[in-house]
C-alpha positions, 0 to 999 in steps of 0.5 A: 501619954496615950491620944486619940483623935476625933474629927467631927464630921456632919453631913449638913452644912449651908455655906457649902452643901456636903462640905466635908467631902469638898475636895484639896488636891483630890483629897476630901476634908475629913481625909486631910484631917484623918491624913494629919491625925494619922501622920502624927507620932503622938496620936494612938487612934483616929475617929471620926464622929458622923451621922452621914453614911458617905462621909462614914464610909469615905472615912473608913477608906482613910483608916479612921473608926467610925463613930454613928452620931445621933441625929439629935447631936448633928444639927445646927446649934449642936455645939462640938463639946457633946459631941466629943463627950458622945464619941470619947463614950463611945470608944472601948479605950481610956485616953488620956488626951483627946485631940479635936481636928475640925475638917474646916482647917485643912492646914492642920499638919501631924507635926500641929498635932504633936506639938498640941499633945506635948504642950500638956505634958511640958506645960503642965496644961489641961488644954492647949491650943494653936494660935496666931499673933494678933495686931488687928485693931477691933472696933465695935458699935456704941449704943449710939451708933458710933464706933469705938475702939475695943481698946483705950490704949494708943493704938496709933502704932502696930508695935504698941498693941498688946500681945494678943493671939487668936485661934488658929482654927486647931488642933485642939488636946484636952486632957480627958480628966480635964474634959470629964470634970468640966464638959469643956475641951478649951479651958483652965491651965491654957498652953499655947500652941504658935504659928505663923502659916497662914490658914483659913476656916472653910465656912464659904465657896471663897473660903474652900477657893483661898484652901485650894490656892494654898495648898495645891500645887502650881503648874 
């Protein structure tokens, strides 16, 4: 099934100013990305979609093509799945599959990768996502103030939760059909892709701080 990867990359960021070219180990966000997404059997091409000259050309030296996003799809409230339809248009190639690496998890691994591509094709899925095992109870506030839980089940043991998973924080495989019926890279026939390692979304200083602690080696 032939893949294609395609890293989203804005220069503009507000938790961390130029946050995609924060570094882990001396290696910018995008670079661990395009490492991944290079490193994996399953990926064909690697492309990054960026409005941001440096980040373009710190790109390029990783081995990723470039894509030149309109300014229009780099704002704030921009969401990811225009920008996916903008890059896949702009690729000479037809994939199959698009796999979406965000650079804001660098725990992402080749291997991630390929078991998000294979899951479409095992599963008979149009997506498949990573995911972690979820027992944190949620509450939220009630009209009047008070809280109560999401749930109404007894949740006064762990082992009683419901099996519920949350995001992982990527990869992403979409099949491009899939995609170009809906508009949306998450959605229909959902294959879970299960992980236990720890990850965190780079969105804050502590958030690059907690990266850094887990994946930079130990004198």
């Amino acid at each position: 099934m032939h893949a294609v990867a395609i890293i989203p990359a804005r220069g503009g960021s507000k938790g961390i100013p130029r946050k995609n070219l924060q570094t882990i180990s001396g290696v910018p966000l995008v670079g661990l990305a395009i490492n991944a997404a290079r490193a994996a059997t399953t990926i064909h091409a690697v492309y990054v979609s960026t409005e941001d000259a440096e980040i373009a050309a710190v790109s390029r030296e990783y081995g990723a093509e470039v894509i030149d996003r309109p300014a229009e799809l780099a704002a704030d409230e921009v969401l990811t799945a225009p920008v996916i339809e903008h890059a896949l248009d702009a690729i000479a190639e037809e994939p199959g599959v698009v796999v979406v690496l965000e650079c804001t998890n660098p725990c992402q691994t080749p291997d991630l990768i390929d078991r998000a591509v294979r899951a479409l094709v095992v599963h008979e899925a149009d997506t498949a996502i990573t995911v972690q095992r979820d027992t944190v109870y949620l509450w939220r506030k009630a009209p009047d103030g008070y809280g109560v839980p999401i749930y109404t089940h007894d949740q006064s043991r762990r082992q009683d939760a419901p099996e519920e998973y949350r995001l992982a924080g990527g990869p992403f495989a979409s099949r491009c059909d899939y995609f170009a019926r809906t508009g949306y890279f998450i959605g229909g026939r959902v294959s879970f892709v299960e992980v236990t390692t720890p990850y965190v979304d780079v969105d804050e200083p502590a958030d690059l701080e907690y990266a850094r602690f887990l994946l930079e080696p130990r004198p």
